[in-house]
C-alpha positions in Angstrom: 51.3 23.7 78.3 54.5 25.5 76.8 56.9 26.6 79.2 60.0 28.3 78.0 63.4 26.8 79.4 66.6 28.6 80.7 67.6 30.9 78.1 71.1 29.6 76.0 71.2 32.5 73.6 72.4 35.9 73.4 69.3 38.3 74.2 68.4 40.9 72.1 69.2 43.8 74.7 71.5 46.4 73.1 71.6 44.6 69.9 71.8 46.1 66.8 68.3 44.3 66.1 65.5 45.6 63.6 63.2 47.6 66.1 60.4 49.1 63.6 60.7 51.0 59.4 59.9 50.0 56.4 61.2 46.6 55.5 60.8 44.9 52.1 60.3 41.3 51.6 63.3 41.1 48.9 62.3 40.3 45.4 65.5 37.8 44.0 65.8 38.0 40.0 67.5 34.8 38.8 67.9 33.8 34.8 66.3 30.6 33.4 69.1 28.6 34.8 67.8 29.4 38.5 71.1 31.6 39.0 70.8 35.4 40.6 71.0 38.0 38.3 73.2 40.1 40.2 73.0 43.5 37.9 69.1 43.3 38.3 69.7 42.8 41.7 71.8 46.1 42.6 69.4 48.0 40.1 66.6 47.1 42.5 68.8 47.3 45.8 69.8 51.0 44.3 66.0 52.0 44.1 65.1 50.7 48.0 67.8 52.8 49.1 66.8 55.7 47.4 63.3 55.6 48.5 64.7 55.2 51.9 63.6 51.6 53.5 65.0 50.8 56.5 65.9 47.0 55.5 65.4 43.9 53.6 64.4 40.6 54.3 66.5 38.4 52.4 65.3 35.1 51.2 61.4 35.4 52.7 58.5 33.6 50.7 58.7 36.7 47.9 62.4 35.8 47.6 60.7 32.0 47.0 63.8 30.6 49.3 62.2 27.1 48.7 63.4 27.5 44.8 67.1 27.5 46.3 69.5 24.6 47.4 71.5 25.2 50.7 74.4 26.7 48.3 72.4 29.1 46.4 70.6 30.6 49.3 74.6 31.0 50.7 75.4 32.9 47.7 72.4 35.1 47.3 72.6 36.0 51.0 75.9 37.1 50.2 75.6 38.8 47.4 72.5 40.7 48.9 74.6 41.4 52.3 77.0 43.2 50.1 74.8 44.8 48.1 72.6 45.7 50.5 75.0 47.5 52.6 74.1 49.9 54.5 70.5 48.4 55.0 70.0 46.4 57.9 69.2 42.8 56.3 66.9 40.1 58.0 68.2 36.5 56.9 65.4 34.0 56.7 66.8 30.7 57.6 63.3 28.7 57.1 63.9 24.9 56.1 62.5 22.0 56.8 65.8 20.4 57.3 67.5 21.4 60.8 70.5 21.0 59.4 70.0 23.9 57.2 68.5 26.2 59.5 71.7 25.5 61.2 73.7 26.2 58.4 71.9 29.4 57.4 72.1 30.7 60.5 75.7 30.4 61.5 76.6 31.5 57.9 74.1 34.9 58.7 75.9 35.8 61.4 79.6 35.1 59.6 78.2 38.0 57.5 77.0 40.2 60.2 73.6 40.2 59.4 71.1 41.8 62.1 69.2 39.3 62.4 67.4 35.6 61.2 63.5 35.4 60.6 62.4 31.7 61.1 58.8 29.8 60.3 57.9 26.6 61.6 59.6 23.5 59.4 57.0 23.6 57.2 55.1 20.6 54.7 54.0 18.5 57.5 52.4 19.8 60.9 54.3 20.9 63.6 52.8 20.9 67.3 53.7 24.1 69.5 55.9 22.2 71.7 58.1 20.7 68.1 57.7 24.5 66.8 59.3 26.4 69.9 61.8 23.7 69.8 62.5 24.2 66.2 62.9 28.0 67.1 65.1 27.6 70.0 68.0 25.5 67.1 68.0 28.3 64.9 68.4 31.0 67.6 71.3 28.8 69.3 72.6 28.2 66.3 72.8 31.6 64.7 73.6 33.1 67.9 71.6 36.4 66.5 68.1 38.3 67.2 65.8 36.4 66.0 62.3 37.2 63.9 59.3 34.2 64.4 57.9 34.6 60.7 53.9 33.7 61.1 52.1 32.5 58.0 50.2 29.8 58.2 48.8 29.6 54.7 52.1 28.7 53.3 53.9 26.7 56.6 50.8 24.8 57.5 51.3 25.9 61.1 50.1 28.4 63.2 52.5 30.0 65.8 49.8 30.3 68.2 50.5 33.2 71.2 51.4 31.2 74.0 54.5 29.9 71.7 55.6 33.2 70.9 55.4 34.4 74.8 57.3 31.2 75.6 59.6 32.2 72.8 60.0 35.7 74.0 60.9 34.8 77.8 63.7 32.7 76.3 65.7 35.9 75.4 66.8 35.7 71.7 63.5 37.3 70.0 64.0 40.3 68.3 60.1 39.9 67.0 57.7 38.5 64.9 56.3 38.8 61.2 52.7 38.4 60.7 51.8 37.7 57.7 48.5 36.3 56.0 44.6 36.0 56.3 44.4 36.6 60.3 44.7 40.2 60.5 43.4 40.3 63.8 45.9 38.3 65.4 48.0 41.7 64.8 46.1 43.1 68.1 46.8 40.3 70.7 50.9 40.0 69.0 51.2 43.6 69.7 49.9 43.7 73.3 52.4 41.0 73.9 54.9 42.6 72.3 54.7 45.4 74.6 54.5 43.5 77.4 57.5 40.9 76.5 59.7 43.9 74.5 59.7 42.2 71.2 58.8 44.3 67.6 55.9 43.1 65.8 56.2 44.0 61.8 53.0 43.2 59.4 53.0 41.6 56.1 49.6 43.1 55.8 50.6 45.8 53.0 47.0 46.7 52.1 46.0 47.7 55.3 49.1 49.5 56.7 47.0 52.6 58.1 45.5 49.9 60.3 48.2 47.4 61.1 50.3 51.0 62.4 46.5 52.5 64.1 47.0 49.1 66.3 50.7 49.7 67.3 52.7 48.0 64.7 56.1 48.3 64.8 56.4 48.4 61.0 56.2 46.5 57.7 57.9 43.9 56.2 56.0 43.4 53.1 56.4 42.3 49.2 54.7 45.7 47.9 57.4 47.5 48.9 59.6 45.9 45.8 57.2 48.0 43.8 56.4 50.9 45.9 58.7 51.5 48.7 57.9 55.2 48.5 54.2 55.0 49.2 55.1 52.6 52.2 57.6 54.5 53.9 55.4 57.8 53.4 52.6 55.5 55.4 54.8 55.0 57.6 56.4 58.4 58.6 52.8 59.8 58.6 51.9 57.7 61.6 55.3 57.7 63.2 54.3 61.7 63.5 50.5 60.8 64.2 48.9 62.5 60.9 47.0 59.9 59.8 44.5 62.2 58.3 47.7 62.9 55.2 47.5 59.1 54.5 44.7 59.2 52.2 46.0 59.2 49.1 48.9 57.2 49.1 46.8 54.3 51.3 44.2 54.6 48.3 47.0 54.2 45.7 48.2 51.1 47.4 45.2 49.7 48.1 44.8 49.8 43.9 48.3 48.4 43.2 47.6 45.4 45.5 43.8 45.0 43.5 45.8 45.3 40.2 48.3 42.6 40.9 46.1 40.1 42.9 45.1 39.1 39.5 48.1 36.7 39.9 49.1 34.2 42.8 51.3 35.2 45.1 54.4 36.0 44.3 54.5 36.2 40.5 52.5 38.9 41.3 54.9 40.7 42.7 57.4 40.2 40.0 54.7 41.8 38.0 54.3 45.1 39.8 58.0 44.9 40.1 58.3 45.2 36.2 55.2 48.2 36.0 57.9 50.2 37.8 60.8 49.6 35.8 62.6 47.4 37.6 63.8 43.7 35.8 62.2 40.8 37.9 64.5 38.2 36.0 62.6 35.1 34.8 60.0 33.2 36.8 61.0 30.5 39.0 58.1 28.0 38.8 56.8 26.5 35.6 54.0 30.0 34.7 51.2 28.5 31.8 50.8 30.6 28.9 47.1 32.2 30.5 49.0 33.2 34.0 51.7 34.7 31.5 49.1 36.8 29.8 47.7 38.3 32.9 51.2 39.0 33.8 51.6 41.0 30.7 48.1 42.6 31.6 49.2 44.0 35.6 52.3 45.0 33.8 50.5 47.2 31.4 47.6 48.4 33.3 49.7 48.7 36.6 53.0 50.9 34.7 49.7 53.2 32.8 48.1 53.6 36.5 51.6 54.7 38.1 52.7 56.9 35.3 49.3 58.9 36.1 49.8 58.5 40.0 53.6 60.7 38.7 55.3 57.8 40.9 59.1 57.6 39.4 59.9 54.9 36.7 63.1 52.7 38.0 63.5 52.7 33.7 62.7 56.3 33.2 
């Protein structure tokens, strides 16, 4: 049984904490020597702001944090927290290594970040009790909100509900990110969200007419690198409870994610990044020369399908 201890944090009451919007799961172009391209980087900052997102998650699986050392992920966080500005930005301060959760987090809150997202350590399998415990160092450490960051198919580790409601009573969460295959997990996280006061945001980009039907707070999702307009439409339409207007720009989504599903998660999204104009850099992980040609493929199909949608070209 989990039981959550005295809390040791600050709580998230009348903090300047994400509550709900349109969050993207930042996108970080770097050039063949792993470095960030920081041109790229305030082209595609420039475009979130103009289509109005309410923040970024910095560093998230799309930003591939796990391609960084402790020093790079410093630096980009930096550089995004500047560039950013005045976003609200989401530091995720995932490791393995405690000691660089630690480090993240602390070094979040020296830039005034409003908040840290954390996932459970990750590679080998974590019990609840190791995972809440893991949770607990990065809010104590950071000293900020913090964001649980649920996706099992990458972490290996389920953050099951009696671990977040352990979490929650502890006072530092801000809310939780549910991300991947379980899509109904989205209903019981959001009927303890409302009964703990904690924001739950959904990875589930596809099926945002759903995910905000059940109660979501909002998104934080890697499609909104490539179309931040269609997801903050979604999400003003059901802030105002017109979910009958959502038709068309669910349907175009829905397209855009069959498109680029070609590809594995996340060149993909560097893929629909460059359909829409904007300059993904050059890929992280070692891409064979058949993944590279159905890269070129979503890019050419994807940019011919959005050109006839009239969406607006970043390169136009």
């Amino acid at each position: 049984m989990i039981t959550a201890k005295t809390p040791t944090t600050k709580t998230v009451q009348d903090s300047s904490a994400p509550t709900g919007g349109v969050f993207a799961a930042l996108w970080l172009p770097t050039d063949q020597e792993g470095s960030l391209l920081r041109n790229e980087l305030a082209q595609h900052l420039d475009f979130l702001k103009h289509h109005q997102v309410t923040g970024v998650l910095a560093l998230g699986s799309t930003g591939e944090f796990p391609q960084f050392d402790l020093e790079q992920r410093k630096r980009a966080l930096a550089t995004v927290a500047e560039l950013a500005a005045p976003l609200q930005v989401i530091a995720n301060v995932s490791d393995i290594r405690p000691k660089s959760v630690a480090a993240l987090g602390r070094f979040a809150r020296e830039l005034g970040l409003s908040a840290i997202a954390v996932m459970p350590p990750g590679f080998f399998p974590s019990r609840q009790e190791d995972a809440l415990a893991h949770f607990r160092h990065a809010a104590e450490s950071s000293e900020l909100p913090t964001f649980l960051y649920n996706f099992p198919e990458l972490t290996g580790t389920r953050i099951d509900l009696e671990t977040v409601a352990a979490f929650a009573d502890e006072g530092a969460m801000a809310g939780i990110k549910q991300s991947g295959g379980e899509f109904e997990y989205h209903k019981e996280l959001i009927a303890l969200g409302r009964e703990k006061n904690f924001s739950v945001f959904s990875g589930s980009d596809t099926r945002l007419p759903e995910v905000f039907g059940l109660g979501a707070d909002g998104c934080i999702g890697g499609l909104v690198n490539m179309a931040p307009d269609l997801m903050v439409h979604l999400y003003q339409i059901f802030r105002e409870a017109k979910a009958g207007a959502a038709s068309p720009a669910f349907e175009q989504l829905q397209e855009i994610g069959a498109i680029i599903d070609q590809l594995t998660f996340p060149l993909n999204v560097a893929a629909g990044m460059e359909a829409r104009g904007l300059k993904p850099g050059v890929p992280k992980a070692i891409v064979s020369p058949s993944s590279m040609e159905i890269y070129r493929k979503i890019v050419h199909d994807l940019r011919k399908q959005m050109m006839a949608w009239g969406l607006e070209l970043a390169d136009a």
